[in-house]
C-alpha positions as CSV (number, residue, x, y, z in Angstrom):
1,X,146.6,104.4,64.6
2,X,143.7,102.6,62.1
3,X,142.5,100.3,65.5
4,X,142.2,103.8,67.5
5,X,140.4,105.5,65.3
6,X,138.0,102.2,64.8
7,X,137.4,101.9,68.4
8,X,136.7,105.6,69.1
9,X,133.9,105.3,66.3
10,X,132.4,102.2,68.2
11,X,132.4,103.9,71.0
12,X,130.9,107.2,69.7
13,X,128.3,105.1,67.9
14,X,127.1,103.5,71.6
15,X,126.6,106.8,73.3
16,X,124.7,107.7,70.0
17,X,122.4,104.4,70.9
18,X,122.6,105.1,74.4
19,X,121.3,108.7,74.0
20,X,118.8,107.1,71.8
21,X,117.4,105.0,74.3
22,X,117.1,107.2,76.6
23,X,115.1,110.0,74.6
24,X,113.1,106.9,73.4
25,X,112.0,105.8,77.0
26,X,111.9,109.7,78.0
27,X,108.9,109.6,75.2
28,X,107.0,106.7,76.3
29,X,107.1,107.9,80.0
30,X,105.5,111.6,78.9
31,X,103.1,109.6,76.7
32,X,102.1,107.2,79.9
33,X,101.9,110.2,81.6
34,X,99.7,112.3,79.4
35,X,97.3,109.0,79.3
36,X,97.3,108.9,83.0
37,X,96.2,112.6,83.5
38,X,93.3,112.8,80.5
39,X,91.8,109.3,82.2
40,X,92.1,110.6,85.4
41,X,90.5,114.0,84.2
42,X,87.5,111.7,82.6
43,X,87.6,109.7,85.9
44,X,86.5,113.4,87.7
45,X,84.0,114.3,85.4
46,X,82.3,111.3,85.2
47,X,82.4,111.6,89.3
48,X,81.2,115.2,89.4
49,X,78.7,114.4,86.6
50,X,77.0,111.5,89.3
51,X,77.2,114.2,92.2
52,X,75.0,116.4,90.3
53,X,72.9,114.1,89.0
54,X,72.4,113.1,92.9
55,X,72.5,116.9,94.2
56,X,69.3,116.8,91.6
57,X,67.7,114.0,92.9
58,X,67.6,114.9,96.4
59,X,66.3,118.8,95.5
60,X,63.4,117.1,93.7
61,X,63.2,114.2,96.7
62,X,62.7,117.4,99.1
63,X,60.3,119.2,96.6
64,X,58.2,116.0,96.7
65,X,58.1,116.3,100.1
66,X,57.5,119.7,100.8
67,X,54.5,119.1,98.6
68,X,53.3,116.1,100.3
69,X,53.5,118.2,103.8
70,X,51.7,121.1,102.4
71,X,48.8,118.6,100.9
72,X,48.5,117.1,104.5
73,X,46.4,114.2,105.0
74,X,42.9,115.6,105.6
75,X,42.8,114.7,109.5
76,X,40.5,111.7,110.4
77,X,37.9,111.6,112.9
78,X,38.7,110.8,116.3
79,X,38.8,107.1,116.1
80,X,35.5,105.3,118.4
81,X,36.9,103.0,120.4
82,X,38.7,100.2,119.0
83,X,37.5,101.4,115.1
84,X,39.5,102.0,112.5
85,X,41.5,105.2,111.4
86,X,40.4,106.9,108.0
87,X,42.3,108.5,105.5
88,X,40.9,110.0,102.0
89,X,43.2,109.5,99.4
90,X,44.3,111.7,97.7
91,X,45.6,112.5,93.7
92,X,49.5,111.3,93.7
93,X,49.4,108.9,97.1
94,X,51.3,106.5,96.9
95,X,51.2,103.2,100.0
96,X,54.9,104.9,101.3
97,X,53.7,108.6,101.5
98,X,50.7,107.8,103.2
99,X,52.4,105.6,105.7
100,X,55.1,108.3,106.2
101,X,52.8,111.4,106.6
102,X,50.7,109.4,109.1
103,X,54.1,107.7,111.0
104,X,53.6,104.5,110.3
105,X,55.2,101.9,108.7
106,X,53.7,100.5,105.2
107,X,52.6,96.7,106.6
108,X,50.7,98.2,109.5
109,X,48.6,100.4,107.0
110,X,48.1,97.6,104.7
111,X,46.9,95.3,107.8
């Protein structure tokens, strides 16, 4: 009855590993896990960060403008024939906002 009793100890000691290994691998998988979720929560607010930061930018982008159309260009004289078209310039011009409140593109107003 000694080899029964042997065998049934082997065996009880590889469910005991068995078990083990299992909790073990349960453990790294929740770990994995819980490292997947915080990145992917820092992957979101890094993204929702940007979108503000853009949402920003384009309210002051459309502030600049609204300022730019309310300074309007002080309107030129009616051109003589075949002379050129004025424009003062004015405090905060820059070549593009000239060009854009007179539609036209920058190289033509340079040349």
């Amino acid at each position: 009855m000694q080899p029964a009793r042997g065998l049934n100890l082997v065996a009880q000691i590889a469910v005991i590993g068995s078990v083990f290994a299992v909790v073990l691998l349960g453990m790294v998988a929740l770990t994995q896990q819980q490292q997947a979720i915080h990145e992917f929560a820092a992957a979101s607010a890094r993204a929702v960060a940007i979108a503000d930061q853009q949402q920003a930018d384009d309210g002051r982008r459309a502030a600049q403008a609204s300022d730019r159309a309310a300074r309007s260009p002080t309107p030129a004289p009616a051109p003589d024939a075949g002379g050129p078209d004025t424009y003062t310039v004015q405090a905060g011009d820059s070549l593009f906002s000239v060009a854009s409140d007179l539609a036209i593109g920058p190289n033509k107003l340079v040349f």
